[in-house]
C-alpha positions as CSV (number, residue, x, y, z in Angstrom):
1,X,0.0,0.0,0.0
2,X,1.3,3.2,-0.9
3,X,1.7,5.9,2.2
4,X,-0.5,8.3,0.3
5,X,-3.8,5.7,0.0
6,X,-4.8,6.8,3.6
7,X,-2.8,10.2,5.3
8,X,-4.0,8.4,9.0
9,X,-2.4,5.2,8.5
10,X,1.0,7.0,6.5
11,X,3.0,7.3,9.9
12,X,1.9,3.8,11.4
13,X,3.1,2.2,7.8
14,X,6.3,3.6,7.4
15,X,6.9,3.0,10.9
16,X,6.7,-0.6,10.3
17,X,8.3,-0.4,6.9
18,X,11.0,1.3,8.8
19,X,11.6,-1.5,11.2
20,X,12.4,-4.2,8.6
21,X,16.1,-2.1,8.2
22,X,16.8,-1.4,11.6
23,X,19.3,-3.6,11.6
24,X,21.2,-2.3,8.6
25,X,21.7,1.5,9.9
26,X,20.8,3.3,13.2
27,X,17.9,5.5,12.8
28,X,16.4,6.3,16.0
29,X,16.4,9.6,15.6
30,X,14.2,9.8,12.5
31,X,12.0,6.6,13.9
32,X,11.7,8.8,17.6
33,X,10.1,11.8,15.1
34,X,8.0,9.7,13.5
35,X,6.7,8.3,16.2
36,X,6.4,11.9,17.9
37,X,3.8,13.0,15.1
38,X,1.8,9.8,14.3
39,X,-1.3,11.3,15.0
40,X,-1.2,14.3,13.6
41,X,-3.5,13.9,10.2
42,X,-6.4,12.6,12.3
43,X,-6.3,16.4,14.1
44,X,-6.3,18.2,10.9
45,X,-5.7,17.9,7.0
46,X,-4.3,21.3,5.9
47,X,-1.0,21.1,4.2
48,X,-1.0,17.4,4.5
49,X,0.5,17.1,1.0
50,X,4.1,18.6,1.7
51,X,4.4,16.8,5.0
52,X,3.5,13.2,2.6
53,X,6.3,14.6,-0.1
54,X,8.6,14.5,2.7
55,X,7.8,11.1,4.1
56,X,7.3,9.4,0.5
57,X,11.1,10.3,0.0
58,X,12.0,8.2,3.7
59,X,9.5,5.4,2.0
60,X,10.8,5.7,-1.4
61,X,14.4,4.9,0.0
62,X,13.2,1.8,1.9
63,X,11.8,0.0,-0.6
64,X,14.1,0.5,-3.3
65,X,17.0,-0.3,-0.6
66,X,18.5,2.6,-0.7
67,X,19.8,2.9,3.3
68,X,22.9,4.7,2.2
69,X,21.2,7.8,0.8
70,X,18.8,7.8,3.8
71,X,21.5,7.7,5.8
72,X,22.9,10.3,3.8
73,X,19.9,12.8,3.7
74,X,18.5,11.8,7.2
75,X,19.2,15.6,9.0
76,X,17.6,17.3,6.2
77,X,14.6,15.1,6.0
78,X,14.1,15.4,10.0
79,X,14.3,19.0,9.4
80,X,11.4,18.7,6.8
81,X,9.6,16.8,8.4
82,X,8.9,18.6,11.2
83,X,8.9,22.2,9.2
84,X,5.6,20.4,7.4
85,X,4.3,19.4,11.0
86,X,4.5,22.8,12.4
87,X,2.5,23.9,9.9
88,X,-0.3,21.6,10.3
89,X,0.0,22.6,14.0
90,X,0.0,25.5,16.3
91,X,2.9,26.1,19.0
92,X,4.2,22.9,20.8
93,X,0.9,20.7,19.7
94,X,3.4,18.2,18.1
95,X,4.9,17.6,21.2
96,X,1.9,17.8,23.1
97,X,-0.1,15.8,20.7
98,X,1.9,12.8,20.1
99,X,-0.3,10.1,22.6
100,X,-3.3,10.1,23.5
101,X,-2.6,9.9,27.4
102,X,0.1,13.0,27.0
103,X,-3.0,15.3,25.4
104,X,-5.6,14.2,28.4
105,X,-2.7,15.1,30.9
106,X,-1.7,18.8,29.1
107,X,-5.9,19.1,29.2
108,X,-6.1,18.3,32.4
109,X,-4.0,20.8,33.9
110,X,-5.0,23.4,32.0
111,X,-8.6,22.8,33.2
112,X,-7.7,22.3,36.8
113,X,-6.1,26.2,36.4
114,X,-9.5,28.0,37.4
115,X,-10.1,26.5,40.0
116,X,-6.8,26.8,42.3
117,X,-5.5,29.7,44.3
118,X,-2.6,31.8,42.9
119,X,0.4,30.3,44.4
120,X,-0.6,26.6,43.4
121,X,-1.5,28.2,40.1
122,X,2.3,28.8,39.6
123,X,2.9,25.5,40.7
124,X,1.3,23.8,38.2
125,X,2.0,25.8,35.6
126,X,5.6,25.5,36.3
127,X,5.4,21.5,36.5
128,X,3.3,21.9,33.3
129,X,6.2,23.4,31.5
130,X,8.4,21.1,32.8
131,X,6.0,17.7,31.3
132,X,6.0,19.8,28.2
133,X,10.0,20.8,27.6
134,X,10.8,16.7,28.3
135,X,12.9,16.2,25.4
136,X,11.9,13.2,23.9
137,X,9.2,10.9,23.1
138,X,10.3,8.3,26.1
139,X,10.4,10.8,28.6
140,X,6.8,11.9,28.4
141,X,5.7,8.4,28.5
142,X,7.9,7.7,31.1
143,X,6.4,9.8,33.1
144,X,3.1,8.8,32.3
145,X,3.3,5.4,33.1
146,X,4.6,6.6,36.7
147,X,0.4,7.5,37.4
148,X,-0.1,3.6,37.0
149,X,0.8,3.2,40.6
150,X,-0.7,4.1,43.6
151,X,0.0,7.9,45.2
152,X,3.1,8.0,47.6
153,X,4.0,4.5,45.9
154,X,7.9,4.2,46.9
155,X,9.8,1.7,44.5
156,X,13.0,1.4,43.3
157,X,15.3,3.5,40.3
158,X,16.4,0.2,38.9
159,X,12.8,-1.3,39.1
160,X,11.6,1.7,37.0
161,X,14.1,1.8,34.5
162,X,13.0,-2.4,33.9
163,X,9.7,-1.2,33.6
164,X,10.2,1.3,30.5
165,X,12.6,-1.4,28.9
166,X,9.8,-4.0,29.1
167,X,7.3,-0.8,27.2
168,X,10.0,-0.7,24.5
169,X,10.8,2.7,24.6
170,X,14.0,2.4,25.8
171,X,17.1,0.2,25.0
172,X,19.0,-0.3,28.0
173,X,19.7,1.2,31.4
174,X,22.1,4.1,30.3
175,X,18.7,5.3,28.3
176,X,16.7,4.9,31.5
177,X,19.2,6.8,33.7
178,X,18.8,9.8,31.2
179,X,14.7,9.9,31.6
180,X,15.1,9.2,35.8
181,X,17.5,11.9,35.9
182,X,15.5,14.5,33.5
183,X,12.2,13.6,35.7
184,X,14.4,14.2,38.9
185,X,15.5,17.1,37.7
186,X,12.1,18.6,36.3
187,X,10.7,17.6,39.7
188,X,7.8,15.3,38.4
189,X,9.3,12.6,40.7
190,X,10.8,13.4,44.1
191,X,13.8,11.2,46.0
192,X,12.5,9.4,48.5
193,X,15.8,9.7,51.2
194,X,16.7,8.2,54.4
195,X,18.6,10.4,55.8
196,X,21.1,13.0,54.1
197,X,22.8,10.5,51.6
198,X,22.8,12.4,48.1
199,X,22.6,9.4,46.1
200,X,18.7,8.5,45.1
201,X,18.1,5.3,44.5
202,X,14.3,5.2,45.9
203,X,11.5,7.5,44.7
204,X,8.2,8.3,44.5
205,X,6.0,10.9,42.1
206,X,5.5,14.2,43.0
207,X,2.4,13.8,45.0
208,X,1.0,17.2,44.1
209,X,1.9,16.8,40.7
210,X,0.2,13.3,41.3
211,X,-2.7,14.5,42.3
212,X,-3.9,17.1,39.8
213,X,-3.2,15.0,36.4
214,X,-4.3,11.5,37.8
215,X,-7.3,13.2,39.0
216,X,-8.7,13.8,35.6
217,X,-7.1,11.8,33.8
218,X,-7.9,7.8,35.0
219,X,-9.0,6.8,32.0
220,X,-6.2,7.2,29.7
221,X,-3.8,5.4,31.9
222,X,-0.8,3.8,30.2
223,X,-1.3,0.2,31.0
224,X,-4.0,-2.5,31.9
225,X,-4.2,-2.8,35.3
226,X,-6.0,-6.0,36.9
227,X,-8.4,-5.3,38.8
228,X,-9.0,-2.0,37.7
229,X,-8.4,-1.5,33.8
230,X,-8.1,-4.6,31.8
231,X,-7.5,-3.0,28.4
232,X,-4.5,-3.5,25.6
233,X,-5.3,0.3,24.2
234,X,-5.7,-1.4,20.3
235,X,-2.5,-2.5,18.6
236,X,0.0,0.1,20.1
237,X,3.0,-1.9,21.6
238,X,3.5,1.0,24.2
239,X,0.3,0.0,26.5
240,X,0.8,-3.6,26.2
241,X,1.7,-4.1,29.7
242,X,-0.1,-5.8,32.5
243,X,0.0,-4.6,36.2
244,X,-0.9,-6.8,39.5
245,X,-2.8,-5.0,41.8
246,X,-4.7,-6.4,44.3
247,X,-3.6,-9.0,46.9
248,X,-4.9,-12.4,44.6
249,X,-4.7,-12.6,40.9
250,X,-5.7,-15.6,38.7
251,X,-4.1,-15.5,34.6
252,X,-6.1,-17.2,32.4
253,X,-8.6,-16.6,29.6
254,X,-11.2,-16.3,31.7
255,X,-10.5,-12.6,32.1
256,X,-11.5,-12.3,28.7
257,X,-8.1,-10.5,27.2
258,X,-8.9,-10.3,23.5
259,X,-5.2,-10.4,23.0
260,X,-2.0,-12.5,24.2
261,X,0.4,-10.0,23.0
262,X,1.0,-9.0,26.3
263,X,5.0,-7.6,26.1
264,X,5.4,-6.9,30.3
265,X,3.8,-8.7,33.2
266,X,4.7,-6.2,36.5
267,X,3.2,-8.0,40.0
268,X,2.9,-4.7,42.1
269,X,0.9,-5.0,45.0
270,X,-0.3,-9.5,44.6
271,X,0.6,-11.4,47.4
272,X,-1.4,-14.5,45.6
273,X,-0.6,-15.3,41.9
274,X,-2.5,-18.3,40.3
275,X,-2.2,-19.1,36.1
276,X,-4.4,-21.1,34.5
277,X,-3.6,-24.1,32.6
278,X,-1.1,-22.8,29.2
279,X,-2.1,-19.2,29.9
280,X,1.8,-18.4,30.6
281,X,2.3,-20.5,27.0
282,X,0.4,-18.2,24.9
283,X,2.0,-15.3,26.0
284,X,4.7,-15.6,23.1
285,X,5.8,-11.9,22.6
286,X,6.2,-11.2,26.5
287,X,9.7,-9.7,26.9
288,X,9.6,-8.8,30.7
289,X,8.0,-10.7,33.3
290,X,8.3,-9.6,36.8
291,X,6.1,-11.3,39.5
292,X,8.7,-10.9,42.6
293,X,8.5,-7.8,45.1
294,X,8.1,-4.6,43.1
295,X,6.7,-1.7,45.4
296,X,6.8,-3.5,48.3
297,X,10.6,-3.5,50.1
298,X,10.2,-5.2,53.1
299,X,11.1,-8.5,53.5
300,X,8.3,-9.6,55.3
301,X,5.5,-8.7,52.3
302,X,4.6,-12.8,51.2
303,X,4.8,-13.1,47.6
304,X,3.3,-16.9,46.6
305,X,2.4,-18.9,43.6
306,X,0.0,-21.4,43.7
307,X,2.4,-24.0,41.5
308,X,5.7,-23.9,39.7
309,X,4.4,-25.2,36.4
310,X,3.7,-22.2,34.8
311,X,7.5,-21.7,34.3
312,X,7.5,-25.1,32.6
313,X,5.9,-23.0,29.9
314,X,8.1,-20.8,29.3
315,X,10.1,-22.9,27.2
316,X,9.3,-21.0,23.3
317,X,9.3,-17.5,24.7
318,X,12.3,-16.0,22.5
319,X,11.5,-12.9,23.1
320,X,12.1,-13.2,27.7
321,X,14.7,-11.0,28.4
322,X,13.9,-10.1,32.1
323,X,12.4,-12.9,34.4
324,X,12.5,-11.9,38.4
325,X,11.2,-14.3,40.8
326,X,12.2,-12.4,43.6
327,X,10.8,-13.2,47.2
328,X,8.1,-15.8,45.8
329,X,8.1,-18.3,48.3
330,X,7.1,-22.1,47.1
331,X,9.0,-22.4,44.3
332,X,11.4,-24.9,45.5
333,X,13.4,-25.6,41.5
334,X,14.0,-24.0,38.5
335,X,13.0,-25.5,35.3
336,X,15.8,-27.1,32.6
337,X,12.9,-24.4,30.5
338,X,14.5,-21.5,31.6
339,X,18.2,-22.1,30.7
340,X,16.5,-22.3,26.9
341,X,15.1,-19.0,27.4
342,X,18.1,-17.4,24.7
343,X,16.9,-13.6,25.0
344,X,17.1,-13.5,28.8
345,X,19.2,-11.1,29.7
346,X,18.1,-10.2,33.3
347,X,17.3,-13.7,36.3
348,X,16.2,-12.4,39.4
349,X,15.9,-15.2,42.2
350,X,17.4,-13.3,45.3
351,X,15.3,-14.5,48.2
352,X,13.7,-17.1,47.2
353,X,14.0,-18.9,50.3
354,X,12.5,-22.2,49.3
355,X,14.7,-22.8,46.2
356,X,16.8,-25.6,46.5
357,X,18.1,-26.7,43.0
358,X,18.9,-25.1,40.0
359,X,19.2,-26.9,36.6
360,X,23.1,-28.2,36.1
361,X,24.4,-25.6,33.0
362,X,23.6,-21.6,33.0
363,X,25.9,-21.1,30.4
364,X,23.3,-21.7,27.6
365,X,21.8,-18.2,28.5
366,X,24.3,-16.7,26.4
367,X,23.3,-12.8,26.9
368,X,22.6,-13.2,30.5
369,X,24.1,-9.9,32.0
370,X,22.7,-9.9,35.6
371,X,22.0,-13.3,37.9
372,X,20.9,-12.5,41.2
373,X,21.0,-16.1,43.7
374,X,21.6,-13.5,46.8
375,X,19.6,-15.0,49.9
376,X,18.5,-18.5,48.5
377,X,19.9,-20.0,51.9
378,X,18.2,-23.7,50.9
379,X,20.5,-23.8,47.1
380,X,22.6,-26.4,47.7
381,X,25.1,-25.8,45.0
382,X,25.9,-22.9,42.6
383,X,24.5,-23.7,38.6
384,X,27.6,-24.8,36.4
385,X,28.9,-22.7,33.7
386,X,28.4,-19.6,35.6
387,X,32.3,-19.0,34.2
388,X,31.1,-18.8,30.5
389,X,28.5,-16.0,30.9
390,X,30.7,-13.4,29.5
391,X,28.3,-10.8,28.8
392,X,27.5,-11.0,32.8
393,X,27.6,-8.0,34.5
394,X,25.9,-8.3,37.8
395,X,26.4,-11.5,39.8
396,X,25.2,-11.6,43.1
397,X,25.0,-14.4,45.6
398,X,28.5,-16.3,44.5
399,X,29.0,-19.0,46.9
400,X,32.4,-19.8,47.6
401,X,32.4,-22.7,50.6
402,X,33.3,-26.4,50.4
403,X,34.2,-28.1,47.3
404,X,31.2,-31.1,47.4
405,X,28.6,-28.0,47.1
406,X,30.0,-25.5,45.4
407,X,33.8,-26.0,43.4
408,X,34.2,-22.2,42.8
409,X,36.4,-19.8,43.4
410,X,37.7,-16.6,42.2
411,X,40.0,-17.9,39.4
412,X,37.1,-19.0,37.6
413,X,35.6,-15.5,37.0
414,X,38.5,-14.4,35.1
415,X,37.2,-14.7,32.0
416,X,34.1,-12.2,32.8
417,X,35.6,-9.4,31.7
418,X,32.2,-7.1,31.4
419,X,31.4,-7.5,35.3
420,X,30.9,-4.6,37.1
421,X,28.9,-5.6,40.2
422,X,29.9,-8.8,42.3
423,X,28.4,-10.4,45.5
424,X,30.9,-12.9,47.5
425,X,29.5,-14.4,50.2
426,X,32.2,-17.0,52.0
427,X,30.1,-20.6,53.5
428,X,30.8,-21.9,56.6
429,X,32.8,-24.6,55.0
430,X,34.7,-22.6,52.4
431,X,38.1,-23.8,51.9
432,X,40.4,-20.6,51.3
433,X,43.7,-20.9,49.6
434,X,46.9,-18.6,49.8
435,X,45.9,-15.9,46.8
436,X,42.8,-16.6,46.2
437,X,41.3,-13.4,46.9
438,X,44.2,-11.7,45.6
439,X,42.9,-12.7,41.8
440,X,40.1,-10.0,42.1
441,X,42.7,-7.7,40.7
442,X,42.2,-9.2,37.3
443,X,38.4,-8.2,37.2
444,X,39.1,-4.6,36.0
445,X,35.9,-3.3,35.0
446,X,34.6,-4.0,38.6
447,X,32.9,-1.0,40.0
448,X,30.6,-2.5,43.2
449,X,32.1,-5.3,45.4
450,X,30.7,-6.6,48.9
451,X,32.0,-9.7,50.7
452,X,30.2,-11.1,53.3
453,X,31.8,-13.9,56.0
454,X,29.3,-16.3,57.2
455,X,31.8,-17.4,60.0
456,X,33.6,-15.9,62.2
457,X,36.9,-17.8,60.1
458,X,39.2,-16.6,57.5
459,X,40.4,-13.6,59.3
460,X,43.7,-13.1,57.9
461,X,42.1,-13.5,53.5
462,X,44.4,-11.0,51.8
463,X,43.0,-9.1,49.4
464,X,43.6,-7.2,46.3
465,X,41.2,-5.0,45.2
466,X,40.1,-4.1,41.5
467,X,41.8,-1.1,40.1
468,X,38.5,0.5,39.3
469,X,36.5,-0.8,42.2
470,X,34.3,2.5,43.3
471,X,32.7,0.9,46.2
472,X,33.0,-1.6,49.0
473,X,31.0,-3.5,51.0
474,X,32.3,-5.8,54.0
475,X,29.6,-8.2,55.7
476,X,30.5,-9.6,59.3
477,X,33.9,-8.8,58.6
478,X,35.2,-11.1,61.4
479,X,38.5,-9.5,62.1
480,X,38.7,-6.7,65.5
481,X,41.5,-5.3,63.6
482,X,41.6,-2.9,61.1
483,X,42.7,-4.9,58.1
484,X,46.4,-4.1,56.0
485,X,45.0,-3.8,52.8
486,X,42.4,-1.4,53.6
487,X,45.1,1.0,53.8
488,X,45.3,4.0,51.8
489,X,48.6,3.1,49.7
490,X,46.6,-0.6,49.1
491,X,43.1,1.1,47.9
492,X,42.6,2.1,44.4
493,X,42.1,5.7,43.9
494,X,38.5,5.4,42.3
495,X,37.2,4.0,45.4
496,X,34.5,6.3,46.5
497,X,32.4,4.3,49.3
498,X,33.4,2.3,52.2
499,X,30.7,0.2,53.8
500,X,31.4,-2.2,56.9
501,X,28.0,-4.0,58.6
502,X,28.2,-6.5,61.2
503,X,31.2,-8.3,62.5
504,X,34.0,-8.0,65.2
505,X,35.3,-5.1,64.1
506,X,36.6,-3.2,67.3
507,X,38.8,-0.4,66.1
508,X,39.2,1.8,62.7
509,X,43.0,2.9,63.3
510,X,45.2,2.1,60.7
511,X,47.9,4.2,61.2
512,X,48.0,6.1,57.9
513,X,45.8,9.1,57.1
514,X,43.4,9.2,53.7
515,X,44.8,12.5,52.7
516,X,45.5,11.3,49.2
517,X,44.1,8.9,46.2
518,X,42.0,7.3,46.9
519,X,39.5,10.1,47.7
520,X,36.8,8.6,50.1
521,X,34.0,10.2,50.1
522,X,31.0,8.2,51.7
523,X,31.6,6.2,55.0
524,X,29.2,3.6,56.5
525,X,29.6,1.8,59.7
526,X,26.4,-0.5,61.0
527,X,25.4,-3.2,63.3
528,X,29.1,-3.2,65.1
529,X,28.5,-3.8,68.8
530,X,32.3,-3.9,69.3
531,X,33.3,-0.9,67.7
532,X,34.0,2.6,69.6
533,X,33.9,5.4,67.2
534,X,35.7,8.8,68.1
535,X,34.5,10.9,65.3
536,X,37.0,13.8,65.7
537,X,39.6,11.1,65.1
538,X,37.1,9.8,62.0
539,X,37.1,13.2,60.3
540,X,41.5,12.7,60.5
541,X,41.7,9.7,59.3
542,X,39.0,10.2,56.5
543,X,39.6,14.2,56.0
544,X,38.2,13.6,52.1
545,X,34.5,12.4,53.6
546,X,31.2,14.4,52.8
547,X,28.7,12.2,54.1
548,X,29.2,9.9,57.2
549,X,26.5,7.4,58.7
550,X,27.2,5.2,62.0
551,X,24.5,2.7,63.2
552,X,23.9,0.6,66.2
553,X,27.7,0.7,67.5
554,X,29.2,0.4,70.5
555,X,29.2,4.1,71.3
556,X,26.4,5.5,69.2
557,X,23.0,4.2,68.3
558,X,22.8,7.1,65.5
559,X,24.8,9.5,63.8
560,X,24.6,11.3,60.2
561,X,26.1,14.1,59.0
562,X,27.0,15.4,55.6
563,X,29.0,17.6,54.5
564,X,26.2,19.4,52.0
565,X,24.3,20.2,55.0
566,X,27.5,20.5,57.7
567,X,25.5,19.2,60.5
568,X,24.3,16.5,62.4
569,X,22.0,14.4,63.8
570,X,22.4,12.2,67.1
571,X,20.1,10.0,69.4
């Protein structure tokens, strides 16, 4: 069909056209402004025929293959393109105009205006031009899809950023980081802190801001939400997403779904999750299924499935990139289905506490890039071929302990030359050789390490940290002393965070003075009954710090302070 036949379907074809030679070139750019005016001829029809001239030239290059002169000519067909869109429009109405849910949301604060005082007048107005000046596309609908969850709903930065992945309009967690920081900074979302730490990892949406778009807007939310909106918006990929939330949901066709092209599955408030019989099967184009804890953080919300044999059918999904199990109690093995799944990229099982075995070799899931076993106390052995996932970049919950349950040790992660986030925790029967934690030199793109001692043993482990190791994490350390190559001269200078919880640590002298590389700036010290802190001494020995937190130690039950604020609290 030729792009001219019908103006309101010219967008939506060449979009799909355009699709079939992704792989050939990168344009994301001209497929983002596409996208960011694909409803404009069903708003008006004046001057529609220069704005076609353009996009029959993109078309006529597709189809007679001719990438390179596309390539070529893509600046000047942007430019265009969207000089022929401003004309059809007024103002910012392309940007305003591009989804439906993004037009209801500009309406609706505009028509809450008359009807608030002055001051939150200017309040809106200014969180109004900051929705509208989002720079792309993703952001506005990244936003958006935030007013799926409940107000005051508190949830993680990396659990957001997994969300927009699984609604396609991102490509990875660099892209994500760019939209969390833009909303952070055009205060649509708000940090949720404890205490005076800078860093925000835990947020929530700006509950005013909340408040006066959600308000008139509930029916053009983003996503079909069980138990509230069960709807797949028509054939636009963006809204085909499902939320969990209420506390029992059953899957299966008797919720009368009039499509199984369902691309993310997000559990966020289900405590009970039942499937019935080959629903999970049907759902072949699901590319993000997340059924663990999502809003809730504590350890104590149940999360339970009424059988494991919906993972069974999981087996075709070639599409699964993110699978997170997290917290689900009664699932007590993993399927031999889900080492076939070859897409998956993300497997989440921290805390499943009933998990026992896993299937014998990971190292079919060839683009896995983060496996999280943390806090599956019951696993009795670590899955083989963890040493082949060289894509892996997070790893957390590596076992190292006796050689009948798990044979690993940190040799055999030399060949991971992508990780940036490891998680060591040392078993009870873990048999420790001269050097062996001296080899996690070789992992040099490690950024986040933490080592946690399950025994009070191995006291005297020498270790040699990364050379571009940022931040450190020591669990029931089970020296009292100081350790030697915590010193400054042994640290690498990138190393930006100390953190030391639990153990028998009863003293931080060292004898040397961080007034060089490595420049410390963020000090932690929790749960360590034994140790007596003199902070004037603290502030000599660490004189780079800027933000300090001690918990539950010998000498003080609580103290902050940060050097953004240059005060403190104490109790």
């Amino acid at each position: 069909m030729s792009i001219r036949t019908n103006p309101k379907k010219a967008v939506p074809l060449l979009l799909k056209r355009l699709r079939t030679v992704e792989p050939q070139a990168n344009l994301e750019d001209l497929k983002s402004l596409l996208i960011n005016i694909k409803d404009i001829f069903s708003l008006v029809k004046k001057n529609e025929e220069e704005l076609l001239d353009a996009l029959a030239v993109v078309d006529g290059y597709i189809r007679k293959s001719n990438i390179g002169k596309l390539m070529k000519e893509k600046n000047d067909i942007c430019k265009r393109i969207m000089d022929s869109a401003q004309k059809l429009l007024p103002g910012d109405a392309i940007q305003s105009s591009n989804i439906e849910a993004t037009q209801s949301s500009s309406k609706s604060l505009r028509d809450v205006n008359r009807a608030l005082p002055s001051s939150q007048l200017q309040d809106l107005e200014k969180y109004e031009v900051n929705y509208l000046n989002l720079g792309h596309l993703c952001h506005k609908r990244g936003f958006l899809s935030l007013l799926s969850f409940p107000k005051n709903a508190i949830t993680s930065k990396r659990n957001i950023i997994v969300w927009w992945m699984g609604m396609g309009d991102i490509h990875g967690e660099e892209d994500g980081e760019d939209v969390f920081v833009e909303l952070l900074h055009c205060n649509l979302i708000v940090p949720h802190r404890q205490g005076k730490c800078p860093h925000v990892n835990k947020f929530k949406v700006n509950p005013w801001v909340h408040n006066n778009i959600l308000s008139q807007n509930h029916k053009n939310q983003p996503s079909g939400i069980y138990s509230q909106i069960i709807s797949s918006h028509g054939n636009d990929p963006w809204y085909h997403s499902l939320i969990l939330d209420q506390r029992e949901a059953k899957l299966s066709d008797e919720l009368g779904f009039e499509s199984y092209h369902w691309r993310s599955i997000f559990n966020v408030n289900t405590s009970y999750v039942k499937f019935g019989f080959q629903w999970m099967a049907k759902m072949k184009h699901l590319e993000v299924l997340h059924l663990g804890r999502w809003l809730q953080h504590s350890a104590s919300h149940h999360i339970e499935v009424e059988s494991e044999e919906f993972l069974k059918e999981l087996t075709d999904h070639k599409d699964l990139k993110y699978l997170s199990l997290r917290g689900i109690s009664r699932i007590s093995e993993i399927p031999t289905s889900i080492f076939q799944l070859e897409s998956l990229e993300t497997l989440d099982l921290k805390a499943c506490h009933n998990l026992e075995t896993l299937p014998n070799d990971i190292a079919s899931l060839k683009k896995l890039k983060h496996l999280d076993l943390s806090q599956c106390y019951l696993l009795g052995r670590m899955p083989k071929g963890i040493e082949k996932l060289t894509e892996l970049r997070v790893l957390k919950g590596f076992v190292i302990d006796s050689s009948s349950k798990t044979p690993y040790k940190i040799a055999d992660l030399e060949n991971l030359k992508k990780l940036e986030q490891l998680n060591i925790h040392i078993g009870s029967e873990a048999v420790i050789q001269d050097g062996d934690f001296e080899r996690l030199k070789d992992l040099s793109s490690l950024h986040h390490l933490k080592i946690s001692w399950g025994v009070s043993t191995h006291t005297d482990v020498k270790i040699i940290l990364p050379s571009n190791l940022e931040k450190l994490h020591l669990e029931g350390f089970p020296g009292q002393n100081f350790p030697e190559w915590l010193k400054p001269d042994n640290l690498p200078f990138s190393l930006k965070e100390l953190n030391i919880s639990g153990g028998k640590l009863n003293n931080m002298e060292h004898g040397e003075i961080y007034d060089k590389p490595p420049w410390l700036k963020i000090l932690r010290l929790k749960y360590l009954k034994h140790l007596n802190v003199d902070l004037k001494n603290l502030h000599m020995l660490f004189p780079s710090l800027w933000y300090i937190e001690i918990k539950h130690v010998l000498n003080h039950a609580h103290f902050e302070w940060g050097i953004e604020w240059g005060d403190s609290e104490r109790s």
